[in-house]
N, C-alpha and C positions, 0 to 999 in steps of 0.2 A: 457497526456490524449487527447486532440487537436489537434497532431500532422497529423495526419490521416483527420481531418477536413478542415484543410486547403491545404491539399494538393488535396482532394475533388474538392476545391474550396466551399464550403458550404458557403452560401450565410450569414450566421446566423452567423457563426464564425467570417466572415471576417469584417463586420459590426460593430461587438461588437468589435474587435480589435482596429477597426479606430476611433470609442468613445471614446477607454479608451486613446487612445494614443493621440487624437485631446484634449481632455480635460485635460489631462496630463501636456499637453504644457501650459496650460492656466493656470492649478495650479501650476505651478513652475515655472512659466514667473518670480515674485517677487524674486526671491530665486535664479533663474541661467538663466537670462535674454537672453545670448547670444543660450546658447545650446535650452531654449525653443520656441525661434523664427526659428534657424533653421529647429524643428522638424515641427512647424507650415509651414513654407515656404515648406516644403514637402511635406505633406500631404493635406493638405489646398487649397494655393495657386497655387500650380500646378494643381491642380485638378478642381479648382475654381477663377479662377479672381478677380471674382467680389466681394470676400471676402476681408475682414481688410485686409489693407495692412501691417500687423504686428501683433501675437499675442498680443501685449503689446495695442492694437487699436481694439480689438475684446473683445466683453462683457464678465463680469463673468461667468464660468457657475452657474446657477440657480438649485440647488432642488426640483426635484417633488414629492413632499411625496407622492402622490398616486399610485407613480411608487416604492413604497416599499414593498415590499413581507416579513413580520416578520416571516409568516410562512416558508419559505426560509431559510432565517437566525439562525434559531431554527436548521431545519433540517440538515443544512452545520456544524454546531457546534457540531452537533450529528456525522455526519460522521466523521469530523475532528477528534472528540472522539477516535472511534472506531477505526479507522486505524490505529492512533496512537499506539492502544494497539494492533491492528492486527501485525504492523513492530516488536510491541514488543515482543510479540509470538514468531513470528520469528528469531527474534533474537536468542532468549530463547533454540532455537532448530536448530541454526544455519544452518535455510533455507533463501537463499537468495530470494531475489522480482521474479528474473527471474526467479523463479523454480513455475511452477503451482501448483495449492492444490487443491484437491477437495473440499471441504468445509471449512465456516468457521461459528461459531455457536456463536451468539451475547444474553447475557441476559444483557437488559436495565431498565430501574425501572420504565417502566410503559409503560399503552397497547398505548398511544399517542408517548410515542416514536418508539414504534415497530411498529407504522404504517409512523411514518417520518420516521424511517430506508428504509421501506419498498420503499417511495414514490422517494429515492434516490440509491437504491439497485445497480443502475449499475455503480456508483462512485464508490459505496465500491467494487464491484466485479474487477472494475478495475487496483484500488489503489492499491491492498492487491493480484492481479494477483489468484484469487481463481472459483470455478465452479458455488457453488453453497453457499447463505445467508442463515441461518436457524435462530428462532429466540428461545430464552426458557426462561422462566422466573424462572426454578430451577437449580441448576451448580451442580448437584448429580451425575450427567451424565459423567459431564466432569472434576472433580475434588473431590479428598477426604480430607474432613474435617475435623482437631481437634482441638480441644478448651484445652489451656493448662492454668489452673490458674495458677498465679503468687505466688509463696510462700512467699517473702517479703510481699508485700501488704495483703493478705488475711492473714497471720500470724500474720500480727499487727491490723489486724482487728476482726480477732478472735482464736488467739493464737494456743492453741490446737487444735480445729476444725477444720483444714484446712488437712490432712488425711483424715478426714472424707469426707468434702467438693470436694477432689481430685478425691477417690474413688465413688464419688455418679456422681459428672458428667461424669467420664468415661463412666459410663451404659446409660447417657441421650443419646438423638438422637442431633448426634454431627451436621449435617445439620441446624435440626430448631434450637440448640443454636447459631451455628457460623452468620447465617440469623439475630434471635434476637439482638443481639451485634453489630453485625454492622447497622444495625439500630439506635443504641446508645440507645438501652432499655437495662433496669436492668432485671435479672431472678434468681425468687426465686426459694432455691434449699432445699430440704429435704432432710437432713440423721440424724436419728436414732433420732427421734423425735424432730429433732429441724430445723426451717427454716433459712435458711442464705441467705441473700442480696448478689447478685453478682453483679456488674456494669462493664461496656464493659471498664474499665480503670484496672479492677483488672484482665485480661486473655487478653492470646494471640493468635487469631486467623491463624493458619498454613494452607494452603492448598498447595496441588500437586498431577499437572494433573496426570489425571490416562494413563494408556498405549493406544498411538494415538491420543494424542493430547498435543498443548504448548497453553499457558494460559498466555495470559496480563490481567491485574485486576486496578481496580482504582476507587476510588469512587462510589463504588455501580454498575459498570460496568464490566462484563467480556468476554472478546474475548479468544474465545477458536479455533484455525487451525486444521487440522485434518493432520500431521506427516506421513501415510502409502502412499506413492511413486509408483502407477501404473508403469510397461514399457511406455505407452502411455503419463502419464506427464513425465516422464523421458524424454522421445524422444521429447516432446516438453517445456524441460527445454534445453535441448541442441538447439532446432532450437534458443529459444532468446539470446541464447549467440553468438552462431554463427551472429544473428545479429549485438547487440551491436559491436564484432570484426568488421563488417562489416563496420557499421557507423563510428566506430574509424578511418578505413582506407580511408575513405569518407573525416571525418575532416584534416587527418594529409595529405592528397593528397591535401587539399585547393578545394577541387569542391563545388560549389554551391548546394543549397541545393535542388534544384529540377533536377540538373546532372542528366540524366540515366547512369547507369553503367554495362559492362561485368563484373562477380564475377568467380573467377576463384578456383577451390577448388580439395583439394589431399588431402588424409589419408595414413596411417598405409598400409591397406589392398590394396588400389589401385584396389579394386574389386567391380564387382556389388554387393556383398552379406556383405558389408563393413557399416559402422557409416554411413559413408556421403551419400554413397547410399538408406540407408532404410529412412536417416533425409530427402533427398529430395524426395522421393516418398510419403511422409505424410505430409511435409510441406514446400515444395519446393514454391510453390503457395505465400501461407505466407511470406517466407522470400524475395520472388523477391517483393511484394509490400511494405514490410517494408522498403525496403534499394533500391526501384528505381532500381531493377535491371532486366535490358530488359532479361540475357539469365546467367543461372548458370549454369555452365561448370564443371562437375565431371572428372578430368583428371585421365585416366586407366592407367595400368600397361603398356598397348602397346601403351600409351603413354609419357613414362617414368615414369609415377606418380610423376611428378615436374608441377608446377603453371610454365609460363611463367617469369625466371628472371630478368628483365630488371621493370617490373612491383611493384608498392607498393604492399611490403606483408609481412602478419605476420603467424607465426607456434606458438599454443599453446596446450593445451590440452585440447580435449573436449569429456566428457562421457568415460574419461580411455584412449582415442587414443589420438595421435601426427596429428593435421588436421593443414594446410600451406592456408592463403586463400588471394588471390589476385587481387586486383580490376584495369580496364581500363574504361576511361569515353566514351561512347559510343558515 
């Protein structure tokens, strides 16, 4: 998620990095002496002279409790939450991170959390690669409920009556009882004149999303993704892969991470009317600044429709085609 900040140069990012990492040194000077001095002797002392000539000769660092945000801390818990179950979603319906989603719809257990949701929205939009955050406090919308008693349990607790008990919840409003129960309230139940105690330990709460969407769930918490696949996220689930290949080829070439690169690219079609053709006229832009690349070169058919051999390159499949992509360092 920073990636893009420090490549900015943002002044903000780069700050907090040289903090965590200056004080870093200082907290494990005890622990691995030789490696935390080196880190100090680089960051520190090249930069500053006049500083301890050793982290092991430079102060503790100090605590500033007024420098603590618990409201922060709540809210990052909160997302941490959420994503969680977001990747879990995903999983659940075997969409990968790269693939964009148009929405994803979070019911949390109260309106204080749904405003720290709120206050950190573009974490979560990030994390979970989706369009849009909605929030709902009922999951009627996104998931069907049914409350199934348990015949052991309620049979030894009121033998015969549990037919009847089966039958009479069926017709209850399966929503507000599966809500009650998890709650950990009891709900009394009439049939045929008689009332029966149910406790959330005697039934088993089932739910499953309904159609266009997957559902992670957890302690009173549900993330629900919304599953229907636009051509436009298609087209820009293909541009991030075509990255990651990209960066791969970055890493395994050994170039620095601020390298510019020629990216050199061929399909199937070898046409303007082709993957790679429609991928870079929509997010051509996009991908040359993910992956530092000064100039993406779409090689035609009158061009053989081959990447440059002699060049790091890989051929896999992207969106159904056979695409070859090939990087030089500029």
């Amino acid at each position: 998620l920073s990636r893009r900040r420090f490549w900015d140069g943002d002044a903000a990012a780069l700050a907090t990095l040289y903090e965590v990492l200056t004080k870093v040194s200082q907290l494990i000077a005890p622990a691995t002496p030789f490696i935390a001095d080196e880190i100090y002797q680089n960051l520190v002392r090249n930069a500053n002279p006049n500083a301890a000539a050793s982290v092991h000769l430079s102060h503790w660092p100090a605590v500033d409790e007024a420098r603590i945000d618990e409201q922060l801390s709540v809210d990052m818990a909160l997302v941490q939450k959420v994503t969680s179950l977001g990747h879990a979603a995903r999983q659940n319906a075997n969409l990968k991170v790269r693939q964009p989603l148009a929405q994803v719809v979070v019911r949390t257990r109260t309106d204080e959390e749904d405003a720290g949701l709120q206050r950190l929205k573009g974490l979560v939009l990030d994390e979970l690669n989706v369009k849009e955050l909605a929030s709902t406090h009922a999951s009627g919308d996104l998931v069907d409920v049914e409350v199934f008693p348990y015949p052991k349990q309620l049979g030894q607790k009121y033998g015969r009556g549990y037919p009847k008990i089966r039958a009479a919840m069926s017709g209850m409003d399966q929503n507000d009882l599966a809500a009650r129960f998890n709650a950990g309230e009891s709900v009394l139940v009439a049939a045929d004149g008689e009332n029966f105690e149910i406790a959330p330990e005697d039934v088993e709460v089932r739910s499953s999303p309904r159609v266009g969407y997957s559902v992670g769930e957890d302690g009173g918490y549900m993330v629900a993704i919304t599953t229907d696949l636009t051509p436009e996220l298609v087209m820009e689930g293909n541009a991030r892969e075509l990255i990651r290949r990209i960066q791969q080829l970055r890493k395994d070439a050994d170039l620095e991470i601020s390298d510019r690169i020629v990216t050199y690219l061929a399909d199937e079609d070898g046409s303007e009317s082709g993957l790679i053709h429609e991928l870079l006229r929509t997010h051509g832009r996009y991908v040359r600044q993910e992956t530092l690349s000064t100039e993406l070169v779409h090689m035609h058919e009158n061009e053989g429709n081959r990447v440059p051999e002699h060049l790091p390159q890989v051929t896999f499949d992207l969106g159904g085609k056979q695409v070859t992509v090939a990087v030089s360092k500029k």
